[in-house]
N, CA, C and O atoms as a Tinker XYZ file with bonds, in Angstrom:
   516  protein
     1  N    205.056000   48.632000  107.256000    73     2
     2  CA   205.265000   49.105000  105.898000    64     1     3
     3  C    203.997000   48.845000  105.088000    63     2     4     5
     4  O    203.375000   47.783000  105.039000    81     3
     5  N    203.659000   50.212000  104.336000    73     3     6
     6  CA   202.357000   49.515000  104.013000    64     5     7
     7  C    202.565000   48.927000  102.185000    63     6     8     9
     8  O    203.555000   48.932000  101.454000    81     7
     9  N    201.427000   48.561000  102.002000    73     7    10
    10  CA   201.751000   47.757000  100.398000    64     9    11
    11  C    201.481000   49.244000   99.721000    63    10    12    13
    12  O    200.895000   50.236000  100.154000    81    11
    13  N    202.164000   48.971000   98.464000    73    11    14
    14  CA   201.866000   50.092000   96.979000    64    13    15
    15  C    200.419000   49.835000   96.564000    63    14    16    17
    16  O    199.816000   48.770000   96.694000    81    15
    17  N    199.932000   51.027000   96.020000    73    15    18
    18  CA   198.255000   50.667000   96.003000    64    17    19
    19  C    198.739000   50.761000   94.286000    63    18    20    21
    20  O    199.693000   51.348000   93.775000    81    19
    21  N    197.691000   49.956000   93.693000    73    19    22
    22  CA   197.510000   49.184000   92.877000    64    21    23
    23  C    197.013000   50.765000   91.861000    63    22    24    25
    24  O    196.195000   51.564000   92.315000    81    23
    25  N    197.631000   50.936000   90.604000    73    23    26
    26  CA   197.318000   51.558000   89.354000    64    25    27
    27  C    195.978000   51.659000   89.256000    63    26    28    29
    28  O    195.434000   52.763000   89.291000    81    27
    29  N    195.077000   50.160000   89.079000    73    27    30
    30  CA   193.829000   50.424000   89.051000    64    29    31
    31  C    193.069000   50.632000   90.040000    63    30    32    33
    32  O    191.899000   50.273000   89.907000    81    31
    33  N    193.404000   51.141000   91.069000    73    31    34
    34  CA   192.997000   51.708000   92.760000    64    33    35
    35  C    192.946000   53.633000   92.217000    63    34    36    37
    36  O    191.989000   54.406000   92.186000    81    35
    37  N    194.165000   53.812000   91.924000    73    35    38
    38  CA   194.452000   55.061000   91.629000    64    37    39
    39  C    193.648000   55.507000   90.456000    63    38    40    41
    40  O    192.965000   56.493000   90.736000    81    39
    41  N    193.501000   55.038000   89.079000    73    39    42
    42  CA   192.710000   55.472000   88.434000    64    41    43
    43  C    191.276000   55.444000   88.820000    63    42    44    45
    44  O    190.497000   56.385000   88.665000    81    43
    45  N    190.997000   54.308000   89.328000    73    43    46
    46  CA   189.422000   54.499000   90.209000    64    45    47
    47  C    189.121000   55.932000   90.797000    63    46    48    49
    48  O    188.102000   56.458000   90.349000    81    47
    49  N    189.808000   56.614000   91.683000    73    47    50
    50  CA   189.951000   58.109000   92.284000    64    49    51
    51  C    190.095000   58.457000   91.435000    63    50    52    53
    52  O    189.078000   58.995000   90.995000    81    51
    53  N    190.933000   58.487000   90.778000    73    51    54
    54  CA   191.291000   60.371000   89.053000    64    53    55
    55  C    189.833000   59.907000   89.378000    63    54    56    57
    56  O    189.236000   60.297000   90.382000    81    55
    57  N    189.347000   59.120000   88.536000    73    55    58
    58  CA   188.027000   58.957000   87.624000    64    57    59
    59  C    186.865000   59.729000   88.816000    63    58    60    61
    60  O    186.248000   60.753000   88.522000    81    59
    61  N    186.715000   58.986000   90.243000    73    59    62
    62  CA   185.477000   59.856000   90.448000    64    61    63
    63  C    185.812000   60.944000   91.123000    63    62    64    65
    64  O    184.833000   61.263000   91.799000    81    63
    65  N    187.130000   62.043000   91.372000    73    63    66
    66  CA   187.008000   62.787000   91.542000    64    65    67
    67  C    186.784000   63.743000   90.399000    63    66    68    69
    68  O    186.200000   64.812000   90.569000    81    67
    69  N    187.185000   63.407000   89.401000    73    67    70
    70  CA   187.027000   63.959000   88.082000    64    69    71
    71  C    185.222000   64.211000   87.822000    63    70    72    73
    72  O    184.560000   65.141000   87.361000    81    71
    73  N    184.900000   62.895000   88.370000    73    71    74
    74  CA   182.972000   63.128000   88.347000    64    73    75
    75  C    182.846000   64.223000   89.247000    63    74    76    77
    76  O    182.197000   65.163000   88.788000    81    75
    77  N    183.304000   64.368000   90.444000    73    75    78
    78  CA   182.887000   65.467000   91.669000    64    77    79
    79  C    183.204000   66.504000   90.767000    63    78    80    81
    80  O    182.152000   66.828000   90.217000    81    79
    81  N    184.078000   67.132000   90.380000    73    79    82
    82  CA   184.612000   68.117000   89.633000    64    81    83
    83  C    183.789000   68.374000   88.701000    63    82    84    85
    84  O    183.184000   69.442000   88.796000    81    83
    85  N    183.490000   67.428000   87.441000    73    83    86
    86  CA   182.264000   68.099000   86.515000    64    85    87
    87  C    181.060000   67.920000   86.505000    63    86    88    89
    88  O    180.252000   68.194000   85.618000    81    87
    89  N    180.804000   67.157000   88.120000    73    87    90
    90  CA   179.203000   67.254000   87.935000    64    89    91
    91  C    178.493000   66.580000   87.392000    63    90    92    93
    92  O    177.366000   66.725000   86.918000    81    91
    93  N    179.628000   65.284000   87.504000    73    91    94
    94  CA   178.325000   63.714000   86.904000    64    93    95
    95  C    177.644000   63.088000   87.765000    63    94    96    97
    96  O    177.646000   61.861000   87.661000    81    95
    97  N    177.030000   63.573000   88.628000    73    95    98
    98  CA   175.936000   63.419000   89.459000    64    97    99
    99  C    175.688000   61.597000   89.375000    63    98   100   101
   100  O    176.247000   60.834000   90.163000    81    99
   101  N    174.946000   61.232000   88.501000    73    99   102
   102  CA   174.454000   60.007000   88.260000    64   101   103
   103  C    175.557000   58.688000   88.202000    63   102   104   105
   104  O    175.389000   57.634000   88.815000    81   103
   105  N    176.505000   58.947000   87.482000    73   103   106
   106  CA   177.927000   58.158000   87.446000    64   105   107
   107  C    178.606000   58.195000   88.853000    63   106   108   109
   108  O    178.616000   57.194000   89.569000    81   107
   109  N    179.049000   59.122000   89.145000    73   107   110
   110  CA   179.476000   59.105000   90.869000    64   109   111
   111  C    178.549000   58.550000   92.183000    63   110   112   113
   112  O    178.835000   57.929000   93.207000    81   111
   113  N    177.396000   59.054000   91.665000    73   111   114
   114  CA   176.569000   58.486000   92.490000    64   113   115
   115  C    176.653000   56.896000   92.691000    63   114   116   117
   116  O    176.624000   56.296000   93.766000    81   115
   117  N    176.782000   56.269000   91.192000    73   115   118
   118  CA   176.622000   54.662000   91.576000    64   117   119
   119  C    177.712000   54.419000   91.498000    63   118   120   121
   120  O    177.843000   53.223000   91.757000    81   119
   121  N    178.737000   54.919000   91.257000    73   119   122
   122  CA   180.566000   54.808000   92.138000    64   121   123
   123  C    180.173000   54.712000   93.999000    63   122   124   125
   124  O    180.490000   53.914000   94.881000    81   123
   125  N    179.474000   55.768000   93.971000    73   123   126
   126  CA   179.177000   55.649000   95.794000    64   125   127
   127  C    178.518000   54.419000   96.180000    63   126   128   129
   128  O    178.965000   53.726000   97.094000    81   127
   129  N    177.229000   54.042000   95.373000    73   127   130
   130  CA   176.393000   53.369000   95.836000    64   129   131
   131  C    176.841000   51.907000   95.590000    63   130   132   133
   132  O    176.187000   50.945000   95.994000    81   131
   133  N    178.278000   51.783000   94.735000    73   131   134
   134  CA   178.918000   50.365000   94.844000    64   133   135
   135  C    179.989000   49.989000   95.201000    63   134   136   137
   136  O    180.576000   48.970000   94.836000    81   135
   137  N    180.389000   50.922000   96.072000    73   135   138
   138  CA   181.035000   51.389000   97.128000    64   137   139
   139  C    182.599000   51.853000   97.376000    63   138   140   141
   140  O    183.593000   51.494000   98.007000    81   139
   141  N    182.153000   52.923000   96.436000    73   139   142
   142  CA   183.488000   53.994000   96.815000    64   141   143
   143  C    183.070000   54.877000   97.881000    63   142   144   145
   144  O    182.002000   55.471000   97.736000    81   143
   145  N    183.741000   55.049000   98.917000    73   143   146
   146  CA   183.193000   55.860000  100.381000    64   145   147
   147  C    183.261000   57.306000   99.285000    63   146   148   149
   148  O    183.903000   57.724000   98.322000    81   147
   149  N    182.012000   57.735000  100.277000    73   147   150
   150  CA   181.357000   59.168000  100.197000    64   149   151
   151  C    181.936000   59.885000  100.334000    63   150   152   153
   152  O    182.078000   60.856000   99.591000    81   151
   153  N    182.636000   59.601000  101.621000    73   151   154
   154  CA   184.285000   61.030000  102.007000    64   153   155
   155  C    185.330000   60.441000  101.427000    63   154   156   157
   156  O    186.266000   60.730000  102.172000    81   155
   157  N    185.742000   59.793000  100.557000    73   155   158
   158  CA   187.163000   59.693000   99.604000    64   157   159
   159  C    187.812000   61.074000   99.476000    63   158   160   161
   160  O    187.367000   62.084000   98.931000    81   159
   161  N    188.812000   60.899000  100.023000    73   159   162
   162  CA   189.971000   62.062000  100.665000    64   161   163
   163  C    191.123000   62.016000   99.351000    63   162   164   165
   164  O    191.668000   60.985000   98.957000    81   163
   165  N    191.303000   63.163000   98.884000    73   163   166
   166  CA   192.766000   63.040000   97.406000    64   165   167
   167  C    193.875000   63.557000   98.974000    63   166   168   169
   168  O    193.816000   63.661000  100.199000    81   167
   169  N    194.616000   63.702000   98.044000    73   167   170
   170  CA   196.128000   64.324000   98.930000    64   169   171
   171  C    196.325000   65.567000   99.733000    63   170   172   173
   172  O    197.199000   65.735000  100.583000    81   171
   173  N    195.315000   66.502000   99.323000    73   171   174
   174  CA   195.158000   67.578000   99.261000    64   173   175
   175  C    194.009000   67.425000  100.644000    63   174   176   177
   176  O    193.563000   68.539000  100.919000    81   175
   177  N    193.537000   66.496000  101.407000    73   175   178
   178  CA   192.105000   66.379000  102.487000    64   177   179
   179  C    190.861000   66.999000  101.434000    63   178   180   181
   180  O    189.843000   67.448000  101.959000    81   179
   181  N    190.992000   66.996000  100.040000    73   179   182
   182  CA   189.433000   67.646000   99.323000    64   181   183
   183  C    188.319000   66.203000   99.424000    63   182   184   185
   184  O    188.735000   65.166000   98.908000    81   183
   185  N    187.533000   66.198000   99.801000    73   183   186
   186  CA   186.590000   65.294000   99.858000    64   185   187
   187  C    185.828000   65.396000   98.541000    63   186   188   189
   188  O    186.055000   66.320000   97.760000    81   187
   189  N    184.748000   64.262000   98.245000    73   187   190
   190  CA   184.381000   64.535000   97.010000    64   189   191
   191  C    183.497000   65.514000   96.729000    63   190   192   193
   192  O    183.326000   66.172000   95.702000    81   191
   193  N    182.731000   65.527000   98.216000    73   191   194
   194  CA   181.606000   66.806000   98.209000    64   193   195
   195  C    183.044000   68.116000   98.250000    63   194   196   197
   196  O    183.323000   68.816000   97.277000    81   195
   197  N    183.353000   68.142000   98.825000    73   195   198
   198  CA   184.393000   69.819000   98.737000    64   197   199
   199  C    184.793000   70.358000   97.517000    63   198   200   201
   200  O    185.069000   71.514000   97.199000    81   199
   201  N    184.769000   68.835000   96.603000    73   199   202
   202  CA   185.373000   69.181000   95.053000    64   201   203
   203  C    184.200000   69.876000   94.213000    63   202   204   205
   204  O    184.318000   70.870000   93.495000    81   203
   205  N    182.825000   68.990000   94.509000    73   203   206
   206  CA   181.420000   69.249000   94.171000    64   205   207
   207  C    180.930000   70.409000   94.198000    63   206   208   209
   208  O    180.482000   71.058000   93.253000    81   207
   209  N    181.039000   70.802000   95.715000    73   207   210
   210  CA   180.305000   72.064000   96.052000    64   209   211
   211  C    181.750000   73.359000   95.585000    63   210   212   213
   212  O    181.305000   74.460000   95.260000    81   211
   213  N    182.894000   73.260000   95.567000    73   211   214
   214  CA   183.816000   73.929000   94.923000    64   213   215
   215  C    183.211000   74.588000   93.394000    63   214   216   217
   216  O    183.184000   75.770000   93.052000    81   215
   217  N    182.779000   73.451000   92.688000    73   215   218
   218  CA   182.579000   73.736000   91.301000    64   217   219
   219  C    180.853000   74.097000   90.695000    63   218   220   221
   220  O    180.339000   74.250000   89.587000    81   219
   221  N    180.189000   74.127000   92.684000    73   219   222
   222  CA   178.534000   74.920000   91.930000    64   221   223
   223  C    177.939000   73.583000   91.398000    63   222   224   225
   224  O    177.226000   73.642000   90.396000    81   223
   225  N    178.194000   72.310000   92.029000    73   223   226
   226  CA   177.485000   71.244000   91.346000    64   225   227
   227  C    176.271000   70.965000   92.495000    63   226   228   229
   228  O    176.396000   70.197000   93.450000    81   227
   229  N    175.280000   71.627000   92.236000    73   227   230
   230  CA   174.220000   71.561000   93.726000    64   229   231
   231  C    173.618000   69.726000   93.750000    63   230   232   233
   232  O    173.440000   68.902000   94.647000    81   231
   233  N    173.491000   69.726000   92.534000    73   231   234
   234  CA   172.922000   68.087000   92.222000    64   233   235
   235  C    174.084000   67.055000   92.901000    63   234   236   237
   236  O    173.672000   66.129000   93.600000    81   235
   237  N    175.456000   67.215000   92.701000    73   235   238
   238  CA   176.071000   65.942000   92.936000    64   237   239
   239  C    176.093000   66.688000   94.663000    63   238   240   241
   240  O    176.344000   65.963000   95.627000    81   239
   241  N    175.955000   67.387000   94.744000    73   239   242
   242  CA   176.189000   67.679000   95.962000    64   241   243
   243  C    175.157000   67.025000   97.140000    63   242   244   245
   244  O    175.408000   66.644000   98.284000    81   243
   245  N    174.210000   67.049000   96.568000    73   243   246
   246  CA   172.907000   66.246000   97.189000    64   245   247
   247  C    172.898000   64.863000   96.949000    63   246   248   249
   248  O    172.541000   64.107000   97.852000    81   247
   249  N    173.311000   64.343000   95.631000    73   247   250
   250  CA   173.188000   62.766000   95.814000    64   249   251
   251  C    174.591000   62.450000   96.698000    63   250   252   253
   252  O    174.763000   61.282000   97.048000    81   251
   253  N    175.441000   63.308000   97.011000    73   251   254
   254  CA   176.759000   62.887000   98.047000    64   253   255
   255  C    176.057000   62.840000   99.466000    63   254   256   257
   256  O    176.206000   61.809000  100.122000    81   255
   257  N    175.309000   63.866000   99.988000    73   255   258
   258  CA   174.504000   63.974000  101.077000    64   257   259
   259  C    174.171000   62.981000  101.268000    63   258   260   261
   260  O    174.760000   62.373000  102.162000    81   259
   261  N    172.849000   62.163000  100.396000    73   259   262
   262  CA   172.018000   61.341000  100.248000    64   261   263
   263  C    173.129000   60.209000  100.392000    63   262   264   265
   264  O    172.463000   59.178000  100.496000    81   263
   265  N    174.121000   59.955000  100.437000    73   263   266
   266  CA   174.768000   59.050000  100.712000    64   265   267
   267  C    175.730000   58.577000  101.321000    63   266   268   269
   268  O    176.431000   57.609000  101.025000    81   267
   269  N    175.816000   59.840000  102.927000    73   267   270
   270  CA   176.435000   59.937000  103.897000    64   269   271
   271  C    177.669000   60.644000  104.051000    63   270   272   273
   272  O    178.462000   60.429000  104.968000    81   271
   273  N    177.861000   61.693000  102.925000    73   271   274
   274  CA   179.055000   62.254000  103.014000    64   273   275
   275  C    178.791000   63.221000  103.873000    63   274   276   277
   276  O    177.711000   63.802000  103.987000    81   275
   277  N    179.922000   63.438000  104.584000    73   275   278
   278  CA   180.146000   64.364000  105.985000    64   277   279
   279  C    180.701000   65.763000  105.228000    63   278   280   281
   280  O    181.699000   66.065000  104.575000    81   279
   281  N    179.294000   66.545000  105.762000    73   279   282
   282  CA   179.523000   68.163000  105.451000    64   281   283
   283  C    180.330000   68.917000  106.355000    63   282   284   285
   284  O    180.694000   70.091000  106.412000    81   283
   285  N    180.486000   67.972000  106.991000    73   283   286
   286  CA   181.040000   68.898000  108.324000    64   285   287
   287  C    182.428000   68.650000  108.199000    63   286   288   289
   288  O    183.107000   69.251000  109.033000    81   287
   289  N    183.359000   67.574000  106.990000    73   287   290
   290  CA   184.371000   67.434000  106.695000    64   289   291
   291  C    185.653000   68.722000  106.508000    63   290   292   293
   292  O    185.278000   69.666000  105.812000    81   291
   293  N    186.680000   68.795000  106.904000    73   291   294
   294  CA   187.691000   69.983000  105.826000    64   293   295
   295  C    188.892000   69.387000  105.803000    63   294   296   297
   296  O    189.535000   68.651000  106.552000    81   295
   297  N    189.064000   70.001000  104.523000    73   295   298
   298  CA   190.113000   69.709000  104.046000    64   297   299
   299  C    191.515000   70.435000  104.484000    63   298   300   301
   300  O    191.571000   71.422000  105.217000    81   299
   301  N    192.489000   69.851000  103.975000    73   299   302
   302  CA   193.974000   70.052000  105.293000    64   301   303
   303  C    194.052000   71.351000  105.177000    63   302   304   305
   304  O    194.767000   71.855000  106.043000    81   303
   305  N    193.478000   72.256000  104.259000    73   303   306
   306  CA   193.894000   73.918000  104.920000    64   305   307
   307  C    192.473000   74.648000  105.834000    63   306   308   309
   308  O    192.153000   75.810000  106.084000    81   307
   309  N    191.691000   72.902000  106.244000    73   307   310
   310  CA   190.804000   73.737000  107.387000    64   309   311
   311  C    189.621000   74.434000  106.629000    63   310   312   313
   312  O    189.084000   75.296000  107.324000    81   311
   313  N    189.014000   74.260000  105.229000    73   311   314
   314  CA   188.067000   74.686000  104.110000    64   313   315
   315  C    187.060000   73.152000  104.301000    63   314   316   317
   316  O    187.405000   71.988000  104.506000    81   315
   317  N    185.820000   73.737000  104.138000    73   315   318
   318  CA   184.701000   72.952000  104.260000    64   317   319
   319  C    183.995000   73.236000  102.754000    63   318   320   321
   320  O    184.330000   74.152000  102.003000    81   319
   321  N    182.908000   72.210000  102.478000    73   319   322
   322  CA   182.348000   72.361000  101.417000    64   321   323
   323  C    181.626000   73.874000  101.579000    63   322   324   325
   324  O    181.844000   74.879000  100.903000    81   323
   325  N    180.534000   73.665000  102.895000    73   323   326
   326  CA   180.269000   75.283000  102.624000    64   325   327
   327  C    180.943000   76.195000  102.457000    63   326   328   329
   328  O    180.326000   77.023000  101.786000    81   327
   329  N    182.172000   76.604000  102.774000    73   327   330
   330  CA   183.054000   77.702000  102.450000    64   329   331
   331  C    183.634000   77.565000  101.230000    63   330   332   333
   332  O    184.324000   78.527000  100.895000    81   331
   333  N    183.559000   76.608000  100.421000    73   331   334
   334  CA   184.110000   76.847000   98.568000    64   333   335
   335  C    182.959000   76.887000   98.140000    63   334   336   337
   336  O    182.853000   77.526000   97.093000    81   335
   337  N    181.949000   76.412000   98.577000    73   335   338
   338  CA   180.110000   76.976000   97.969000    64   337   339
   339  C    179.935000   78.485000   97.969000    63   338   340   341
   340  O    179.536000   79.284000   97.122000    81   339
   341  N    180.373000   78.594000   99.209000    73   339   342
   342  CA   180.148000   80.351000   99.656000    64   341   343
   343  C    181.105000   81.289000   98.471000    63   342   344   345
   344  O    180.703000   82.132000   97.669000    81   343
   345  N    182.811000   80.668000   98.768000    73   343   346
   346  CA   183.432000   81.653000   97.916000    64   345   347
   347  C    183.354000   81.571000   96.321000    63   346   348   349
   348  O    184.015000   82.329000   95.611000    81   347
   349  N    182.443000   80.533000   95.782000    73   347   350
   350  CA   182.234000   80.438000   94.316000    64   349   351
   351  C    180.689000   81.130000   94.529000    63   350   352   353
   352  O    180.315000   81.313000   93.370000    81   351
   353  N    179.687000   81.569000   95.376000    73   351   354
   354  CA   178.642000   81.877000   95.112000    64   353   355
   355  C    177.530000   81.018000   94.534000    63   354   356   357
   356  O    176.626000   81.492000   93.846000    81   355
   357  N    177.632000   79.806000   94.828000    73   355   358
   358  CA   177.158000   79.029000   94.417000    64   357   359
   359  C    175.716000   79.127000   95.210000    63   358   360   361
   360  O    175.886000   78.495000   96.253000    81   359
   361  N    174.213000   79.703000   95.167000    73   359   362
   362  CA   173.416000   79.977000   95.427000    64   361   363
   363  C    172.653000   78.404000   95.791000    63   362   364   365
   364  O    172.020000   78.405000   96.847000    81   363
   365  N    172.663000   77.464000   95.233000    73   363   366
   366  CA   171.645000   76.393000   94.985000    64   365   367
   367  C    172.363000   75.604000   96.471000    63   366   368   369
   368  O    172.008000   75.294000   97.608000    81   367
   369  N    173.784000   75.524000   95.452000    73   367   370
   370  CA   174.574000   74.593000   96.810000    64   369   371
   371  C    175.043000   75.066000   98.016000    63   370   372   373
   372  O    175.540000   74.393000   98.919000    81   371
   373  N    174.897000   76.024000   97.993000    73   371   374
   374  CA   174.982000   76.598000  100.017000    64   373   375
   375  C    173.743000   76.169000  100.175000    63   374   376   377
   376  O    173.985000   75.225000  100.928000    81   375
   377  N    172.496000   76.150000  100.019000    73   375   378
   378  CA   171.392000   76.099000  100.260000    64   377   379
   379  C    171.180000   74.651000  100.888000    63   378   380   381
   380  O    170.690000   74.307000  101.963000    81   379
   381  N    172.026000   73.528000   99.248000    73   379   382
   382  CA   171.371000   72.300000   99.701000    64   381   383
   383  C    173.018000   71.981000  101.153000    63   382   384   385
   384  O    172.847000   71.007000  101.887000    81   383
   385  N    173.401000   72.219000  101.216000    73   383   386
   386  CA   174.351000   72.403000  102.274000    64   385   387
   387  C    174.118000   72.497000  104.087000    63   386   388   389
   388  O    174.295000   71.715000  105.021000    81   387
   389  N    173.685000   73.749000  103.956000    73   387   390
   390  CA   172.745000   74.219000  104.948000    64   389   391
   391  C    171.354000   73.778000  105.277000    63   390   392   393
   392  O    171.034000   73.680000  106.461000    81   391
   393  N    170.661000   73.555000  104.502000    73   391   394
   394  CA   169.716000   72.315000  104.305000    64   393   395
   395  C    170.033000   71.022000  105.298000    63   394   396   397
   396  O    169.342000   70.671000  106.255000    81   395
   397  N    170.900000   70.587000  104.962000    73   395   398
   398  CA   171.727000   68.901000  105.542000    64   397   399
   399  C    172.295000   69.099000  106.761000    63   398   400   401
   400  O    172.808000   68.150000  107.354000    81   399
   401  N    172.271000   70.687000  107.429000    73   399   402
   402  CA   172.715000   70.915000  108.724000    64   401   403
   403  C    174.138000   71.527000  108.690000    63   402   404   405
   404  O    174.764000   71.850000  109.700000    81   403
   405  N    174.535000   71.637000  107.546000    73   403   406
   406  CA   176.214000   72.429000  107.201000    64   405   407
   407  C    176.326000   73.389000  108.397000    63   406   408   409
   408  O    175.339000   74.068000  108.680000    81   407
   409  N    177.462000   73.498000  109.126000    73   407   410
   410  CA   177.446000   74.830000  109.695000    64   409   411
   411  C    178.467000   75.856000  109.230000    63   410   412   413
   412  O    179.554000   75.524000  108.758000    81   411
   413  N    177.996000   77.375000  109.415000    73   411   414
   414  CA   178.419000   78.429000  108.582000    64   413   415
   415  C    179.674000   78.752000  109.072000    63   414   416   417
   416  O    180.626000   79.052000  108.351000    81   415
   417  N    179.705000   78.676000  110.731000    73   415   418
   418  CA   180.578000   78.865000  111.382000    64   417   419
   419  C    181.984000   77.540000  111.817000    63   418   420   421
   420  O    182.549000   77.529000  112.910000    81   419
   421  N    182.223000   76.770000  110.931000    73   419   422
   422  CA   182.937000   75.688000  110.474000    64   421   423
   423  C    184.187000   75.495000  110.124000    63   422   424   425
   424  O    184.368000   76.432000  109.347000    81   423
   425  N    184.738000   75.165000  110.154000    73   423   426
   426  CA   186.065000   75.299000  109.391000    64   425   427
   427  C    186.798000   76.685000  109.798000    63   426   428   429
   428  O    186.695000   77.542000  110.676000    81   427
   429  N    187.601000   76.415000  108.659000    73   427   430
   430  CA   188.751000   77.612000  109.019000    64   429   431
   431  C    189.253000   78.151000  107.618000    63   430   432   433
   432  O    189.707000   77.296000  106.859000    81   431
   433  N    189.230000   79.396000  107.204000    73   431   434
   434  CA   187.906000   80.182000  107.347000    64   433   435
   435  C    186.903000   79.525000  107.380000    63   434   436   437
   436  O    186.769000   78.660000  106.514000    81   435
   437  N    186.164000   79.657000  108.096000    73   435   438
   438  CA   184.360000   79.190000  108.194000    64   437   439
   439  C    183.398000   80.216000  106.601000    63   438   440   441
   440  O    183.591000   81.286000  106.025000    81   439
   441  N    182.703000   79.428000  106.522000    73   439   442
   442  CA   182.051000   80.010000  105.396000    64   441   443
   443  C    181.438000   81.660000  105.690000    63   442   444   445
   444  O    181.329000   82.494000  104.791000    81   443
   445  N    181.119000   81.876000  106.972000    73   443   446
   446  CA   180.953000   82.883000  106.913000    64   445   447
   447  C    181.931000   84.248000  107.075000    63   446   448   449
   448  O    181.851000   85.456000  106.855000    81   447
   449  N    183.029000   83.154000  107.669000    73   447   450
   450  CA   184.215000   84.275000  107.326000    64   449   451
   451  C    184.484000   85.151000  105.254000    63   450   452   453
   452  O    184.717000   86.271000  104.799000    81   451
   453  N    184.223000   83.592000  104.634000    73   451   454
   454  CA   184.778000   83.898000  103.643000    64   453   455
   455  C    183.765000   84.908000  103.164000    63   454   456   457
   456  O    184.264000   85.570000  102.254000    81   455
   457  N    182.598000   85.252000  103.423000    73   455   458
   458  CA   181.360000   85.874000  102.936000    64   457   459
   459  C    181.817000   87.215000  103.167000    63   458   460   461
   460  O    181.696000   88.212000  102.454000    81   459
   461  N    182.407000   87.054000  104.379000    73   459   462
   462  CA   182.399000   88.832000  104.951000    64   461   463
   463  C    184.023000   89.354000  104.102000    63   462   464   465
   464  O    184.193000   90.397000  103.472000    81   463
   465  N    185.281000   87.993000  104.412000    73   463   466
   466  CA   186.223000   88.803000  103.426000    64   465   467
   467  C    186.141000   89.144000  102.048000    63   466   468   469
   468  O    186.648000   90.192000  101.648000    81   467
   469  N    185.571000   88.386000  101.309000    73   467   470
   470  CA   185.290000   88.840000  100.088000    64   469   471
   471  C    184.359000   89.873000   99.619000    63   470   472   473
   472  O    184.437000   90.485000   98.554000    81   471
   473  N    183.345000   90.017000  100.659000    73   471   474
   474  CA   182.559000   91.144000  100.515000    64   473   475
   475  C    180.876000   90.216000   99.722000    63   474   476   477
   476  O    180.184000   90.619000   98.788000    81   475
   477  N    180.751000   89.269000  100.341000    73   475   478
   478  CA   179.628000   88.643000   99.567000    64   477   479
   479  C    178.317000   88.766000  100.398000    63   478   480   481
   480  O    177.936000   87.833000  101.105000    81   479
   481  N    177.690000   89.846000  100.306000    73   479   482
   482  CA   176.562000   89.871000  100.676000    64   481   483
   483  C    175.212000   89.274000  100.688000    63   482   484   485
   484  O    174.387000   89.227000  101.601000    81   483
   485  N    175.159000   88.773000   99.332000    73   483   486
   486  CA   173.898000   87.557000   99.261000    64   485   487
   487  C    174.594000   86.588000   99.531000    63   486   488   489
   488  O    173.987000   85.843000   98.761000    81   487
   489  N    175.352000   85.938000   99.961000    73   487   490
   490  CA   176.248000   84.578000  100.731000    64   489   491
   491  C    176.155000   84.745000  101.801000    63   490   492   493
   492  O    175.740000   83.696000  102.295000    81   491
   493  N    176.375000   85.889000  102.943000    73   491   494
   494  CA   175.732000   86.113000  103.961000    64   493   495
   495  C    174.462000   86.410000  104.402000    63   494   496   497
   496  O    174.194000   86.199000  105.585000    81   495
   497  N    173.587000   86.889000  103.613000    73   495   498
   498  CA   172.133000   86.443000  104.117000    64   497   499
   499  C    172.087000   85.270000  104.095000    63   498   500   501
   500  O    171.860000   84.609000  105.110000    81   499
   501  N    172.327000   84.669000  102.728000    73   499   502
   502  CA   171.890000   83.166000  102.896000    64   501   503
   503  C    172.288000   82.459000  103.958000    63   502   504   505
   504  O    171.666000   81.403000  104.078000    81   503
   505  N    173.274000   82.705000  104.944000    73   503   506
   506  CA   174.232000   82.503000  106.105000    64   505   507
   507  C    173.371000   82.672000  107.212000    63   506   508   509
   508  O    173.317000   81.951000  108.208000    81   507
   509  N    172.533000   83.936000  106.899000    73   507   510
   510  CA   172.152000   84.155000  108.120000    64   509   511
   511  C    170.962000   83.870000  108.016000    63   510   512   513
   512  O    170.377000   84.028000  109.087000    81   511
   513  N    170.276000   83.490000  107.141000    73   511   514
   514  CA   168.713000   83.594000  107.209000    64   513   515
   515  C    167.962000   81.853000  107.882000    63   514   516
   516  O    166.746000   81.715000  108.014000    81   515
């Protein structure tokens, strides 16, 4: 049986997924660097980079890199950071993504699936180049 996690456990998460989400780069960052793990998982399997690169935040997306978060992570419907980078068009952060070794062909849809269903053509060069 496991113990009830503690109120101030739980607000710790709202709080830095709430940073992944708007892109407080610098604040999350030293949440990471004093050691909230890099892949902190909500209910949903969204990692903090998945939330990051979801919302076009190329910066927090790189200081998450820079601090061992796994790109190659997905979340429980099988979605990777590159594939919510891809389907928001997020130009900077597929880049720094793919950059770090992301692969396109990943997940489920894989990012390059989502490129071709939606019809995103500069998401697939960037895919392919």
């Amino acid at each position: 049986m496991s113990e009830p996690i503690e109120q101030g456990v739980i607000d710790l998460a709202v709080r830095v997924f709430g940073l992944a989400r708007a892109g407080e780069t610098e604040e999350l960052a030293a949440y990471v660097d004093a050691g909230v793990p890099a892949d902190l998982t909500n209910e949903k399997g969204d990692t903090l980079l998945i939330l990051a690169a979801y919302h076009g935040h190329a910066d927090t997306v790189s200081a998450l890199l820079a601090r061992g978060a796994d790109h190659s992570r997905a979340n429980d419907r099988g979605q990777t950071a590159l594939a919510a980078a891809v389907f928001k068009q997020s130009t900077d952060t597929v880049q720094a993504l793919l950059a770090a070794g992301a692969d396109p062909d990943g997940g489920q849809p894989s990012a390059r699936a989502t490129a071709q269903f939606f019809e995103l053509p500069a998401m697939t060069a960037l895919l392919d180049a």
